[in-house]
C-alpha positions in Angstrom: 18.6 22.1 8.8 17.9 21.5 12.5 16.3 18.0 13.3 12.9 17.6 14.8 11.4 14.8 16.0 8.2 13.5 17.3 7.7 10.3 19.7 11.6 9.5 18.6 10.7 9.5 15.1 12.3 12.1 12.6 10.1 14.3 10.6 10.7 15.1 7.2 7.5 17.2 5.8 5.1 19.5 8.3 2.7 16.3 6.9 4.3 14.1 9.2 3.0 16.2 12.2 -0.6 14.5 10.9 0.4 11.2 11.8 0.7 8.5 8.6 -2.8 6.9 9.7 -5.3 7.0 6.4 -7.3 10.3 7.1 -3.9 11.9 7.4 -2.4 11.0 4.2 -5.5 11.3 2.2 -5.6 15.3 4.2 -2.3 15.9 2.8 -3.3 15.1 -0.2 -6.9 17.2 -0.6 -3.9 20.3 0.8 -1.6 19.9 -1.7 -4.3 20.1 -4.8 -5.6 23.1 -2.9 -2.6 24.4 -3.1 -1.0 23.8 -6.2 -2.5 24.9 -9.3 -0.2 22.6 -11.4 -0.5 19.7 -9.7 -4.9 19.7 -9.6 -5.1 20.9 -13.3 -2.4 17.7 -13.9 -4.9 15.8 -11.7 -8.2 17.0 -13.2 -6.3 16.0 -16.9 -5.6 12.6 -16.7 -9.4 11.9 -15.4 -10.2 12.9 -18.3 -12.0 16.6 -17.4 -9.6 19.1 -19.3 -12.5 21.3 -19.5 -11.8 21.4 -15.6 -8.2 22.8 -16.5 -8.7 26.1 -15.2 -8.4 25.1 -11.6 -9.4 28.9 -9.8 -12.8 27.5 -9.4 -12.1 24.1 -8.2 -13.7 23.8 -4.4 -11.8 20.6 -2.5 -13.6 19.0 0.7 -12.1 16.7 2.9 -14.2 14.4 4.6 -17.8 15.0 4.1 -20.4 13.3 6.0 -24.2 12.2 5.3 -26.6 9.2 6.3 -24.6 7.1 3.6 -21.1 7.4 5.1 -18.1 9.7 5.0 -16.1 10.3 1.7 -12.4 11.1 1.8 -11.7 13.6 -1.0 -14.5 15.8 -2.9 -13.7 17.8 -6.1 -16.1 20.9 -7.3 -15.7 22.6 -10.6 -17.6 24.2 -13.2 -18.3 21.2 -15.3 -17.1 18.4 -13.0 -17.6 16.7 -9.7 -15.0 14.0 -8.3 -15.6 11.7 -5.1 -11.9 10.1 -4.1 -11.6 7.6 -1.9 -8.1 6.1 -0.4 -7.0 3.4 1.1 -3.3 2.6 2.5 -1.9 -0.5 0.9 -3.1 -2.6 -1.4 -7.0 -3.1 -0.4 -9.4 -0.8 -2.7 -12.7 0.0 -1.0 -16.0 -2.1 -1.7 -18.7 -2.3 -4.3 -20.9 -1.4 -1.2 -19.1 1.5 0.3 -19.0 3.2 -3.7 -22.3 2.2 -4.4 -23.3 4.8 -0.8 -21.3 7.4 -2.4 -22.7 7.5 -6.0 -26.5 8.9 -5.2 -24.0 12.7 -4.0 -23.0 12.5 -7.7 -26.9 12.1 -9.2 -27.2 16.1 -9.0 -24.3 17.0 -10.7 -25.0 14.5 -13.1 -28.9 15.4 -13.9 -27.1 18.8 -14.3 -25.0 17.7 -16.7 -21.4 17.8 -15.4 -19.0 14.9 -15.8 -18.8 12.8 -12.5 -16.1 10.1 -11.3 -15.5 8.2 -8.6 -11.7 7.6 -8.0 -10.3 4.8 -5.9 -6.5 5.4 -4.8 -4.4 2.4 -3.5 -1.5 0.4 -3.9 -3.1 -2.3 -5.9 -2.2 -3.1 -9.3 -4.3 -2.1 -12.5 -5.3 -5.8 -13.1 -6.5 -6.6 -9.7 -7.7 -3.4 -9.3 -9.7 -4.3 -12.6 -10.8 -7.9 -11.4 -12.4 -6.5 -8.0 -14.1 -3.0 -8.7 -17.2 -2.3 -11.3 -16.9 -0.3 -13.9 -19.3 2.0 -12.9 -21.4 2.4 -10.1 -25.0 3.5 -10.3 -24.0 5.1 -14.0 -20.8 6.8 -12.6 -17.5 5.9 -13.8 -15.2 3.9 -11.7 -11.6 5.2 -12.2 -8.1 3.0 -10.5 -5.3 4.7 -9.5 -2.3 3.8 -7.9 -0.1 5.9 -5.4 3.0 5.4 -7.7 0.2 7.2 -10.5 0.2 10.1 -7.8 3.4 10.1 -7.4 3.9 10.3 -11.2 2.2 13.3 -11.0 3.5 15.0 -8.3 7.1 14.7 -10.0 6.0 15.8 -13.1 4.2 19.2 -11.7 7.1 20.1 -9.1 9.8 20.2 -12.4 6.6 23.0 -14.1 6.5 25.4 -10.6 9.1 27.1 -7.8 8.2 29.0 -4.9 6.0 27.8 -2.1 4.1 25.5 -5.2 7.5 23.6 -5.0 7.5 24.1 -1.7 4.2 21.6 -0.9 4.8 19.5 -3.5 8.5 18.9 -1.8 6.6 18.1 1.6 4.0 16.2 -0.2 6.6 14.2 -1.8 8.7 13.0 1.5 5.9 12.1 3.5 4.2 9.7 0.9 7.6 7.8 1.4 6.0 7.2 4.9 2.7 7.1 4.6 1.8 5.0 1.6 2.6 1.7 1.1 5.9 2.8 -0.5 8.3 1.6 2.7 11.7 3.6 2.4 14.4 2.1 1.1 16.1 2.5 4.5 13.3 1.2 6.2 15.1 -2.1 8.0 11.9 -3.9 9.5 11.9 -7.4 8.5 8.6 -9.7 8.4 9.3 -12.9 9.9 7.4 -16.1 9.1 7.5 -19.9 8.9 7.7 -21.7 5.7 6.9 -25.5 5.9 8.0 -28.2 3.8 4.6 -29.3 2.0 3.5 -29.6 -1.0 1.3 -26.6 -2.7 1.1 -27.8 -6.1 4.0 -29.1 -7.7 6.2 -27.7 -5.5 6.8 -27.2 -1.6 6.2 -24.2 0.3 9.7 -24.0 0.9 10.8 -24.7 -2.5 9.5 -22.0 -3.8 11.5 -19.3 -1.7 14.5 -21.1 -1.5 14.5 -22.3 -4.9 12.0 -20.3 -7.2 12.7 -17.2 -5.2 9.1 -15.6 -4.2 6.9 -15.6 -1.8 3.1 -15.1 -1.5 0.4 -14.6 0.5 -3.6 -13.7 0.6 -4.1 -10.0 0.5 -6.8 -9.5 2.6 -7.7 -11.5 5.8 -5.1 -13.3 8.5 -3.6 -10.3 9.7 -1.5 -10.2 6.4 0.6 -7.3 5.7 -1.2 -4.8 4.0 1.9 -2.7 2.6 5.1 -4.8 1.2 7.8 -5.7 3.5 11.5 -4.3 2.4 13.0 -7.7 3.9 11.4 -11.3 4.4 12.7 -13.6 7.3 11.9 -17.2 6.6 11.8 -19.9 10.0 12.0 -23.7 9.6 13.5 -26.0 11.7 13.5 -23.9 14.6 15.5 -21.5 13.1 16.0 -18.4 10.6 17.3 -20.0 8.0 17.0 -17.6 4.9 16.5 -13.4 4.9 15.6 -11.4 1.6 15.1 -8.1 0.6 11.7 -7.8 -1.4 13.0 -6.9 -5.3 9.2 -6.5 -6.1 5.8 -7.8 -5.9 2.6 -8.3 -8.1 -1.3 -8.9 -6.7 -2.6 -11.7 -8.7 -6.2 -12.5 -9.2 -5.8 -16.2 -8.9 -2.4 -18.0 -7.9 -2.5 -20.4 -10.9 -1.7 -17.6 -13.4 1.8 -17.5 -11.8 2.0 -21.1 -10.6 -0.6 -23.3 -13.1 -0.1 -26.6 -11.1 -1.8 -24.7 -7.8 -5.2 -24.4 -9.4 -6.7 -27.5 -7.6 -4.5 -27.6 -4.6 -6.3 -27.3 -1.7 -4.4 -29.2 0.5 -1.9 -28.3 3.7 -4.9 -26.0 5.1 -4.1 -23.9 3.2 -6.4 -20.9 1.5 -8.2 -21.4 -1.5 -5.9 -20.2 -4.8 -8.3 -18.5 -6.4 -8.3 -15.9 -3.8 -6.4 -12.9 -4.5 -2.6 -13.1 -3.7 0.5 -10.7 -3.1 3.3 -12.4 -5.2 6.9 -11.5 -4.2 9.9 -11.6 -6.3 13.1 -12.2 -3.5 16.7 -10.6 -3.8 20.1 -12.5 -2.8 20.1 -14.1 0.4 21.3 -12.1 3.1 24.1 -14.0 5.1 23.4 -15.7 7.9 25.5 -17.1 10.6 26.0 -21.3 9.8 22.8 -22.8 11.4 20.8 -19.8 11.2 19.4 -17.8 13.7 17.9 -19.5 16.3 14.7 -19.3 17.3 15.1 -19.5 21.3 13.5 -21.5 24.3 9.6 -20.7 23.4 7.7 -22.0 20.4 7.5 -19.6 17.9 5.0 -22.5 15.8 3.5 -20.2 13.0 3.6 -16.6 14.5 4.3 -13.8 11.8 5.9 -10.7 13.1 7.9 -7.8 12.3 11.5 -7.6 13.6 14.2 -5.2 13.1 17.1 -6.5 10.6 19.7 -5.1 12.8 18.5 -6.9 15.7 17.8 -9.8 13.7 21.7 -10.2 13.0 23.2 -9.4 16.1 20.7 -10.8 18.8 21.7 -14.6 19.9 17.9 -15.7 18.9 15.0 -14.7 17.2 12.7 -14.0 20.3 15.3 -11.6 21.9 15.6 -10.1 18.3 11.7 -9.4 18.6 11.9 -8.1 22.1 14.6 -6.0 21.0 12.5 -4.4 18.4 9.6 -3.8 20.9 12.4 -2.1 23.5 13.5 0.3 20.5 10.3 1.1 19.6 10.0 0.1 15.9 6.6 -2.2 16.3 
């Protein structure tokens, strides 16, 4: 098939033409249950409303506003209405902002049709379950993840051919993109400093060099919000350890992974109760003896992104960056 691009980037789905902002992804999204039959009956099922199966009558609206804010997805049936709202990465939306939405689903309720309101992210189940209600206002608060999406997706395409296939194919490739799924071929490394104090009964550093993870809040700091594929770690002036991201967990509280950290409040750093992204780190990538260096400026505690490539074959770490920023990948 012929290539097309747009901005220097390679598009794999018509999706992509949308951009792989939020309202994008959560459009493509609201298209593809329009237009697969398989796929919304699949989606109607596992929230429970299998007297929604029949899916001819299912209305979807995308972004509907009123006084109390702007929902992302709306689902109509007979006997059911759904409010869905997405988020990229691993945040899930607030008490507050579900709590705005609920009083649209009083109607259908005093009418007696089942109501939900769906939150879709990347967070797990059990932080998912520490952070949101419930219910809301007598509504039903229902978690998913976009790997549960993706479950779905995969499990209608194998039922349906033709154009069904067709957007559920396009669907497919541009979640790669747009959710916090990176591509495995995605080679965008997030750089940071580790120091040498203690956090508990370990150092900072032990723990990547040593206990092989990595963690950091999830919200707040200008954290990353979807999982790097690669983690650069600086100390001493230099890169001195790169690792591909195996996996990752959110946790509620640091001390269920790393008990001695429950009263730790010391190096400045954040409190551990709050919520934490918990990586699990590969082999180490080789490195040339010394590590990378970091260069004439003082990098101190900057985070950034920087291509692996770069990264490897640059004399330094700041002309790696710079060479990112040339090539366009940040």
């Amino acid at each position: 098939m012929v290539s097309v691009s747009r901005y220097g980037r390679e598009m794999g789905s018509v999706f992509d033409l949308l951009g792989t902002h939020e309202p994008a992804l959560t459009a493509a999204l609201g298209w593809a249950l329009g237009r697969s039959p398989e796929l919304m009956s699949r989606f109607l099922n596992r929230l429970g409303l299998n007297g929604s199966s029949d899916v001819s009558d299912v209305a979807v609206q995308l972004e509907t506003a009123d006084e109390a804010g702007r929902t992302d997805i709306e689902l109509f049936t007979s006997t059911a209405h759904v409010i869905i709202e997405a988020k990229q990465g691993w945040i899930v939306p607030g008490e507050v902002q579900l709590t705005a939405y609920a009083p649209r689903l009083d109607a259908a309720a005093t009418s007696g049709l089942d109501t939900r309101l769906v939150t879709l992210s990347d967070s797990t189940a059990a932080w998912a379950h520490e952070v949101l209600p419930a219910e809301v206002s007598g509504v039903a608060v229902i978690h998913w993840s976009w790997d549960d999406v993706r479950d779905l997706i995969a499990e209608a395409r194998s039922k349906v051919r033709g154009t069904e296939r067709l957007w559920l194919d396009q669907l497919e490739d541009y979640m790669g993109a747009a959710t916090s799924k990176r591509p495995v071929t995605d080679a965008l490394a997030y750089c940071v400093v580790i120091s040498n104090d203690l956090f508990g009964d370990a150092t900072f550093r032990d723990y990547v060099v040593n206990q092989r993870v990595y963690f950091h809040p999830v919200t707040g700091g200008g954290w990353p919000t979807v999982p790097p594929n690669f983690l650069a770690f600086r100390w001493d002036n230099a890169v001195r350890q790169v690792n591909r991201v195996v996996d990752y967990e959110i946790v509620a509280h640091l001390s269920e992974r790393f008990p001695s950290v429950a009263d730790d409040h010391s190096a400045g750093s954040r409190p551990p109760g709050d919520a934490h992204v918990v990586y699990r780190l590969g082999p180490d990538i080789p490195l040339p003896d010394g590590g990378i260096p970091s260069g004439k400026q003082n990098l101190r505690a900057q985070r950034f992104w920087v291509l692996l490539d770069q990264l490897l074959t640059q004399p330094t770490v700041i002309e790696a960056r710079e060479a990112t920023k040339e090539l366009g990948a940040t």
